[in-house]
C-alpha positions in Angstrom: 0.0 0.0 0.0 2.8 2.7 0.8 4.3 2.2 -2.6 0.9 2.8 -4.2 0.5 6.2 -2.0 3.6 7.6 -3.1 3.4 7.1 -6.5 0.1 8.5 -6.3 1.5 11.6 -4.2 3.9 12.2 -7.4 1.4 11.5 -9.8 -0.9 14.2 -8.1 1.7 16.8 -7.5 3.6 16.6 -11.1 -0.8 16.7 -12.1 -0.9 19.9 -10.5 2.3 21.2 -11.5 1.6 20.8 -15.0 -2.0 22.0 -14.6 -1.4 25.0 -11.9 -1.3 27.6 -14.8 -4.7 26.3 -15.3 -7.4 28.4 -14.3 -9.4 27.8 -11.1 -10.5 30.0 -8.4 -8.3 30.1 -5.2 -8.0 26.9 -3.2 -9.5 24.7 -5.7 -7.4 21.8 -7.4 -7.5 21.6 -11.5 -7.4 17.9 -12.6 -8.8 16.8 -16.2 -10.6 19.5 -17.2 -12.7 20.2 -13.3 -11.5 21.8 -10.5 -11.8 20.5 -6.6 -12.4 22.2 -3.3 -11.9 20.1 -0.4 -14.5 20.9 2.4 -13.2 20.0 6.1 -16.1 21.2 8.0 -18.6 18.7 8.5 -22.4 18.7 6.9 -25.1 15.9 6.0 -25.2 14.9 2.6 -27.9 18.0 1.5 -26.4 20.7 3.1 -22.9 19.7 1.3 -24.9 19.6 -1.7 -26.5 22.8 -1.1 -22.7 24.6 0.0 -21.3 23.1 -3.5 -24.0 24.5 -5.0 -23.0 28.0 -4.0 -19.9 28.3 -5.6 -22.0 28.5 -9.2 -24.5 25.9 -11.5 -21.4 23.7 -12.7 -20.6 22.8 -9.3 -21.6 20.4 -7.5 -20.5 17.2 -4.7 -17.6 15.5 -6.7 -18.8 12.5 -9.4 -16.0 10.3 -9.7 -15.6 8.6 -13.5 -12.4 6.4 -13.5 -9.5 5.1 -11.0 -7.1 7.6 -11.9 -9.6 10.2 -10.8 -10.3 8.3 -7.7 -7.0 7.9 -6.6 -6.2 11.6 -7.1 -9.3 12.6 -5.4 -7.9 9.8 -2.7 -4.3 11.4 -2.3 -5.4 14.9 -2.3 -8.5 15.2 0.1 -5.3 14.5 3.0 -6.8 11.7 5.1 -8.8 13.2 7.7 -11.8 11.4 7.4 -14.4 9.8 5.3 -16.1 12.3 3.1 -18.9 13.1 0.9 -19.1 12.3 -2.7 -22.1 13.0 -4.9 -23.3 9.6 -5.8 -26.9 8.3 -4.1 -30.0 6.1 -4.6 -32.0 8.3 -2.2 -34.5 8.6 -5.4 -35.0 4.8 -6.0 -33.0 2.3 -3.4 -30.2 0.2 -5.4 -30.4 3.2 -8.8 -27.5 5.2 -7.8 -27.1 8.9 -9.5 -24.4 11.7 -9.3 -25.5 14.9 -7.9 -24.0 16.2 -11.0 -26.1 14.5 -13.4 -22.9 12.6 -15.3 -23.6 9.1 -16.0 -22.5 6.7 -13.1 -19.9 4.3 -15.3 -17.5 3.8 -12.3 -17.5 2.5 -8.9 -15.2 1.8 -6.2 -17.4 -0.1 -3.7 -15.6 -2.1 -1.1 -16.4 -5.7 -1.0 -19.9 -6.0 0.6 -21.3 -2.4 -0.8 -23.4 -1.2 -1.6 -25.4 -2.5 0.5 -28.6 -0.8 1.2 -28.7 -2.0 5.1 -29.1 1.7 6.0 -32.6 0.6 8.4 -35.6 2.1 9.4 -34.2 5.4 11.6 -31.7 6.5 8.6 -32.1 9.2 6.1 -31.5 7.3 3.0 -28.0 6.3 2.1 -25.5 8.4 0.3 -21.5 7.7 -0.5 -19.0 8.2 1.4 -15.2 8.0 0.4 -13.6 6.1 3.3 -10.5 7.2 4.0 -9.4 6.4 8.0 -10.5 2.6 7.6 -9.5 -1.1 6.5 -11.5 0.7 3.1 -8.7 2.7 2.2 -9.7 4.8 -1.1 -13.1 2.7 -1.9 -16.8 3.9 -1.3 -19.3 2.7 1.2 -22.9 3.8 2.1 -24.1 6.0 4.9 -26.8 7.6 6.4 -27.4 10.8 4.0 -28.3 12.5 7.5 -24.5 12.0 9.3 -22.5 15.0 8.9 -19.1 14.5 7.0 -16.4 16.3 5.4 -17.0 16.7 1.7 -15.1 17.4 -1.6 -17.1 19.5 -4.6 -16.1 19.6 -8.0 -16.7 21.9 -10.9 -15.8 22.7 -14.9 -13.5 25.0 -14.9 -14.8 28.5 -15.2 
């Protein structure tokens, strides 16, 4: 696993080297075409949704679409804790959609997710990247009502 993370760590600085002249507002991340702000205080699902929101119409909680993206998201959000992405099936249990309205292509469940055991006293179940866990970079589902860090994502301006 440490090998893994530091190629990772160079992949995502020399990324953001090579992409820093690229325009994003201040304390956002470019990668691929978006830019990233990493969110460390804590809100449900919604109200993370909601603060994305706020930065303009293209943004949104961050849709993940391939392992590269995923592990850059992964070495860049710094550990802390799990966090928000925007992928749910609070619409229709098991038909998961982005907040962003891409088309879900990718996942990264751990083994045993999703699993849709949220129970009767939850708020639906939304995705969490687990970070500080046996998980490492995969997703997991939690109750959308539990307050977590949260990463947004937006085309550049």
């Amino acid at each position: 696993m440490f090998p893994k993370l530091l190629i990772l760590l160079f992949v995502a600085v020399a990324t953001w080297s090579v992409n820093s002249q690229d325009t994003c507002f201040d304390l956002w991340y470019p990668y691929n075409g978006h830019c990233y702000k990493f969110i460390d205080c804590q809100k449900t699902f919604a109200a993370a949704e909601a603060d994305c929101k706020l930065y303009g119409a293209l943004s949104s909680l961050a849709s993940i679409h391939d392992e590269l993206e995923n592990d850059w998201v992964f070495v860049m959000q710094g550990g802390l804790n799990n966090m928000w992405i925007g992928l749910s099936d609070q619409e229709v249990t098991g038909v998961h959609k982005w907040t962003d309205g891409s088309n879900y292509t990718y996942s990264n469940w751990h083994e045993g997710q999703p699993d849709n055991d949220c129970g009767l006293t939850c708020n639906g179940e939304c995705t969490q990247f687990e970070v500080k866990s046996d998980f490492v970079d995969k997703w997991s589902k939690a109750d959308c009502s539990d307050q977590k860090r949260y990463v947004c994502k937006m085309t550049k301006p």
